[in-house]
Phi, psi and omega in degrees: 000140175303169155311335187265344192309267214319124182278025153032124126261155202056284206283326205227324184253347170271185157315132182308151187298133198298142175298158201307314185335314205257343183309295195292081150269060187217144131199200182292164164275163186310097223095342171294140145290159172288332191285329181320281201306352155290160210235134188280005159324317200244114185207190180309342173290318180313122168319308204280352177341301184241184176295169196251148188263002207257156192299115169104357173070039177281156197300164180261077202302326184293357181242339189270145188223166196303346179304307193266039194240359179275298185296339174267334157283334176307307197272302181310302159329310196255359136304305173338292199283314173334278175337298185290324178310306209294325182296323210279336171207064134333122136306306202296107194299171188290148179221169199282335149315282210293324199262294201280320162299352195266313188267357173305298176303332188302159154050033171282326187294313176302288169352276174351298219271298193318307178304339181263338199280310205291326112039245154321306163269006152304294222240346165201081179284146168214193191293304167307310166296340179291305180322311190258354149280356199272310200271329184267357177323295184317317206261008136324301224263007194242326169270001178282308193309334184296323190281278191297326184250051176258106177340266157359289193282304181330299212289331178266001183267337146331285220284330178278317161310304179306311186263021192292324175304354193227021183275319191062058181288166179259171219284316193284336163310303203292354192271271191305342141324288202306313190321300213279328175303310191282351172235022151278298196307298164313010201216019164088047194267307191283005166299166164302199185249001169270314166314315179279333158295324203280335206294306169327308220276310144001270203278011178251034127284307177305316166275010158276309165312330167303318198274332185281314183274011159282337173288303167319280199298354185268302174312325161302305200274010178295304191273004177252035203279162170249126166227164169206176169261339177254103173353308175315322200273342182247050174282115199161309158359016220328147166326293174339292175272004159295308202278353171264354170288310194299324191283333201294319184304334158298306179261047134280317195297346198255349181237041139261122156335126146063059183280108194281001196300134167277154206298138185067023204250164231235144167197168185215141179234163191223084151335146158267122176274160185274004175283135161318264173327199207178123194294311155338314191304348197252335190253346212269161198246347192264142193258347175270341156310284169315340204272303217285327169297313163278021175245343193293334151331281196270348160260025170341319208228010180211075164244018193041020166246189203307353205241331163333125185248016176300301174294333195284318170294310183323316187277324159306299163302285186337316180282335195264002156306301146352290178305325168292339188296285169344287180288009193128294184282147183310322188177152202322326166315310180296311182305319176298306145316329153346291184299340221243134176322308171322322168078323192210165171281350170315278189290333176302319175308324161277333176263347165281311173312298185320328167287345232260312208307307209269333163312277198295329141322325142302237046145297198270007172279331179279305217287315168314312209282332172287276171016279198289333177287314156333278178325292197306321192265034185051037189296319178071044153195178180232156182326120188234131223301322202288009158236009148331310210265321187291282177338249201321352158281334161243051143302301193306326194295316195267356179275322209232343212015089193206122158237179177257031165290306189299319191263333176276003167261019175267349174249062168276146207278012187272321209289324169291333211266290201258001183246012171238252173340318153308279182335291194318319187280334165285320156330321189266330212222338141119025190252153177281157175222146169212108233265150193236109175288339184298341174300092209279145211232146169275312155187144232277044156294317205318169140207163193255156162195094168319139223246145164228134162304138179340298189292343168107002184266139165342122164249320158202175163255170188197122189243157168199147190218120198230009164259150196269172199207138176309341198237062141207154184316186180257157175066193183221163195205150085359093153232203190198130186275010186198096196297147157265130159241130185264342161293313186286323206075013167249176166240152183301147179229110209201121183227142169260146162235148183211185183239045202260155187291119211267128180306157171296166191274135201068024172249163176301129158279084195277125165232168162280155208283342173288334188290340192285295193316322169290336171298272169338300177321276163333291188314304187323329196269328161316291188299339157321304193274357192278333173301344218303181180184045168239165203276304207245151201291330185310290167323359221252139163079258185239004170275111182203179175292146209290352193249357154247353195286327174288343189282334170300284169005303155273339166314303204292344193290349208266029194261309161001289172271356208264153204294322189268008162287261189006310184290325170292259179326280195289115190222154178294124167291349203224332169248358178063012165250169205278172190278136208323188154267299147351294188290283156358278205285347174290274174346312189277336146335258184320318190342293175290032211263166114095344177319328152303285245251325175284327151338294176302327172282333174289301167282015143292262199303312182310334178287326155309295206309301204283330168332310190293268189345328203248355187302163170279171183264338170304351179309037214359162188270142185246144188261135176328305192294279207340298180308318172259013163254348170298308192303317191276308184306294196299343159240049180009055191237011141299110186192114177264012157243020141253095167321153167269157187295350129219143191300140157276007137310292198245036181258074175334291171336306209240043160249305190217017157289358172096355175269029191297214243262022170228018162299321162342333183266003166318316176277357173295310198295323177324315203286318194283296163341297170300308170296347184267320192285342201279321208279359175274302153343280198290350162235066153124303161124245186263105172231160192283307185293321165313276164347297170280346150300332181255344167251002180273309249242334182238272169321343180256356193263355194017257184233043201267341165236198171290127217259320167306283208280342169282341173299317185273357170281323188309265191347301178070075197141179176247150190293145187262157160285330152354290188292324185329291197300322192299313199272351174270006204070353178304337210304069218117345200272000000 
């Protein structure tokens, strides 16, 4: 996976997680009560009942079961609206206690339950849990709206915002006025009461639809996996990864129902990663095997059966055009943006278009030299996406002689985890790890490790699950089963997921150094939230604009490469000795190697995204291929042997993650990223004092200030694009 991969899901890979007001987003659909819809189910035997007795107040995975998560969001929803009703009619006019602070306090018990349900049903999902997302999706989006279009509460969080200057809040009080106000207006608080019913019926259509194409689109890429019996297709192969093909087909075949396979018959399967390309694809020699992979790739989700999401996206932008019409704005992209560093689609649009020209130029220079290799061994075809990744590897091989047979027994991933990743972290920021086996796992991939601060006091807790599995999303992502609040009294509870191929048993877990990079990535976004330091949870962490959340993130990926992290880590998994020197500058040699084309696929799929985003509510409902071969010609991002890094059948991020008119930012966050790192470069490089100045001054502050001035009070300036270009090769092109 690229630097752009992880699929955040929720804190990160979703929208950073909602603050409590909009977090306790759940109730009945229309007519129903709350007290109905609690379930007598739920008494002191539920885990989630009470606060968790486990160190970080972390969940009791050993006591929950799939049973208890209905009843405990049921029960959570009608506390809420308990909670929230008691704030909305107060006699007591309001004050920033009785009101912003009253709904801050709101909804921990739904909170409880969600963070762990959101969680859980990311990364190890079943039939049941699809069952109580299914049934309860409607009544999220039916207590967020009970919450934003509640007359009552509006007119009092209104009345503290008007007169907030003269309150003499200290900056993080007056921030979170500002915050809950502008995200009443923004969710529809100021519609009529006709507005505010069609806004309802909107948006528990739109969760509802997130949720059948996250369900859909988890079954596609399960049935769109390549499997065969015959050796031969998969000539290319390492033994290694014969034997993690030959395992995944075993436990698919051993967690099927009535498994028609005859007994003993020899079989191998190759999982889909959620990316268009398929990390396989660089080694098998047989093209029709590629061929076949990648196309199961790109018709994962438009096979015309039950797993098809086309109508399901299609029907979706149509509603959130509606919804934007509705709140105002020309089109859903604007309504998103409001909020957002960027401000507007104007401006995400221009800073994406502006890349496109010196990507896809790169991009069509490497595609000659694959060509001209093609040509020399007499290939009798032309490039075709499904040979991008087996070319160009041995481009890179014969440019640089570097193949990844050579660089991956220098990754073994526990060894990267603490003597990279770790490592880096103790460098920069002074903190210790320490894995606490007493902790109970959702499942036993997981591992657990107490975060300890420079001074040795507790900081956080930290899980990371990091093999991929037929019942979990795609890609990797960052949350946190527990937000720091200095109001609440908790510390972050924080995990990371990813999807790497899991070894056969007893064998070594070997990564590509991008598979390195998505570590170092994730951890960036954990130490955000492990940083956090603010008084109220909503601000806390990683809640921030989706077009900053990535940049601690992507900053940290660039400790990866810094020569004395590299060095810590990269070691031969069977002698433990470090990697050659050679070998090192050949790499660092190849850095900018293949970089047109990943650009180009990254700014392919941002161009879907504001495409879908930008439509008018007047737009006719659209089918998905058409639309997205219009959308790509007309920013000359059609290019067929670089596919975007997603179709938009399965372009998770922006259906149902929380990245709707905001995949852009990744290359936003680059530019900041980049420039943060160069500005590391230019005082010192990896110090303790660099570190704590970036964590005082950024990461611990989550969204307690204006995210522009805090970058540039960091910075001391404004961010250049420049360094962006220098780490990409761009520079000059």
């Amino acid at each position: 996976m690229s630097r752009f991969e992880n699929a955040f899901l929720s804190t990160a890979r979703k929208a950073a997680p909602m603050p409590i007001v909009a977090l306790a987003a759940v109730v009945l659909s229309a007519g129903a009560t709350w007290a109905q819809n609690a379930s007598p189910a739920f008494g002191p035997s539920n885990p989630f009942y009470a606060a968790s007795t486990l160190p970080f107040q972390a969940p009791p995975f050993d006591k929950i079961r799939d049973s208890d998560y209905q009843p405990a969001i049921d029960a959570g929803m009608a506390r809420q609206q308990q909670e929230v009703e008691a704030i909305a009619n107060n006699p007591v006019p309001p004050t920033f206690d009785n009101t912003i602070v009253a709904l801050e306090k709101s909804g921990q018990l739904l909170d409880r339950v969600e963070m762990v349900f959101n969680g859980v049903t990311a990364a190890n999902t079943d039939d049941d849990l699809q069952k109580v997302q299914e049934y309860e999706a409607p009544r999220l989006s039916a207590n967020q709206d009970a919450i934003y279009l509640n007359g009552r509460l509006f007119a009092r969080v209104k009345a503290i915002y008007d007169q907030r200057d003269a309150l003499h809040l200290d900056p993080e009080s007056l921030k979170l006025v500002d915050y809950d106000y502008k995200l009443f207006v923004h969710n529809g608080a100021g519609l009529s009461e006709a507005d505010k019913a069609r806004l309802k019926k909107i948006n528990e259509e739109d969760s509802s639809l997130e949720n059948t194409f996250m369900t859909r689109l988890l079954a596609a890429a399960k049935n769109g996996g390549y499997s065969t019996a015959d050796p031969a297709a998969l000539a290319g192969l390492s033994d290694a990864q014969m034997a993690a093909a030959a395992q995944a087909a075993q436990a698919r075949k051993s967690a099927a129902a009535g498994d028609p396979s005859p007994s003993g018959r020899q079989e191998w399967l190759i999982p889909l990663q959620n990316t268009t390309q398929q990390p396989d694809l660089v080694s098998l020699s047989n093209r029709a095997t590629r061929q076949a992979i990648f196309e199961n790739s790109w018709n994962r989700a438009e096979r015309g059966d039950g797993n098809d999401t086309r109508a399901t996206i299609a029907r979706l932008a149509q509603l959130r055009e509606q919804k934007a019409a509705l709140l105002g704005f020309p089109n859903y992209a604007a309504w998103v943006l409001t909020d957002q560093m960027a401000k507007n689609p104007e401006a995400a649009l221009h800073f994406v278009d502006a890349l496109a020209p010196a990507a896809t130029a790169k991009a069509a220079r490497e595609a000659a030299e694959i060509q001209a290799l093609i040509d020399s061994q007499h290939g009798g075809f032309t490039l075709q996406p499904w040979d991008w990744e087996f070319y160009s590897e041995q481009v890179r091989k014969a440019k640089y002689d570097l193949d990844e047979s050579q660089i991956k027994p220098y990754f073994e991933l526990n060894n990267v985890l603490e003597n990279g990743v770790f490592y880096a972290a103790h460098q920069l920021y002074g903190l210790t790890f320490k894995e606490r086996h007493d902790i109970p796992v959702y499942q036993p991939d997981v591992r657990v490790f107490e975060v300890f601060d420079a001074d040795s006091k507790p900081l956080a807790l930290f899980y990371c699950d990091y093999f991929k599995r037929d019942n979990k999303n795609g890609g990797a992502w960052m949350d946190v089963f527990m937000n720091q609040s200095k109001l609440l009294g908790t510390l972050p509870v924080v995990y990371n997921v990813a999807n790497f191929e899991k070894p056969a048993p007893g064998q070594p877990a070997l990564l590509s150094f991008e598979d390195v990079t998505t570590m170092f990535h994730e951890f960036g976004h954990a130490l955000h939230g492990m940083f956090a330091d603010t008084v109220y949870p909503s601000l806390s962490g990683t809640q921030v604009a989706r077009d900053f959340v990535e940049f601690p993130s992507q900053f940290n990926e660039h400790w990866a490469s810094y020569p004395e992290v590299f060095s810590h880590y990269a070691r031969n998994y069977k002698t433990g000795e470090p990697m050659p020197a050679d070998l090192v500058a050949r790499i660092e040699k190849a850095r900018t190697f293949n970089q047109g084309y990943e650009l180009t696929e990254i700014l392919a799929a941002a161009e879907l995204d504001l495409q879908w985003h930008t439509l008018p509510a007047t737009a006719p409902l659209e089918d998905p291929d058409v639309f997205e071969k219009d959308a790509l010609e007309k920013t000359n991002l059609w290019i067929g042997y670089v596919p975007p890094r997603y179709r938009s059948s399965y372009f998770l991020h922006i259906w149902a993650n929380g990245y709707a008119a905001g995949y852009y930012a990744y290359l936003w966050t680059e530019m900041l990223d980049d420039d943060a790192f160069q500005w590391f470069l230019d005082h010192g490089g990896m110090t303790r004092a660099n570190g704590d100045r970036f964590r005082q001054m950024v990461l611990s502050r989550g969204n307690t200030e204006d995210l522009e001035k805090m970058y540039e009070a960091w910075l001391g300036g404004q961010p250049s694009i420049e360094p962006m270009l220098k780490f990409r090769g761009l520079k000059g092109n």
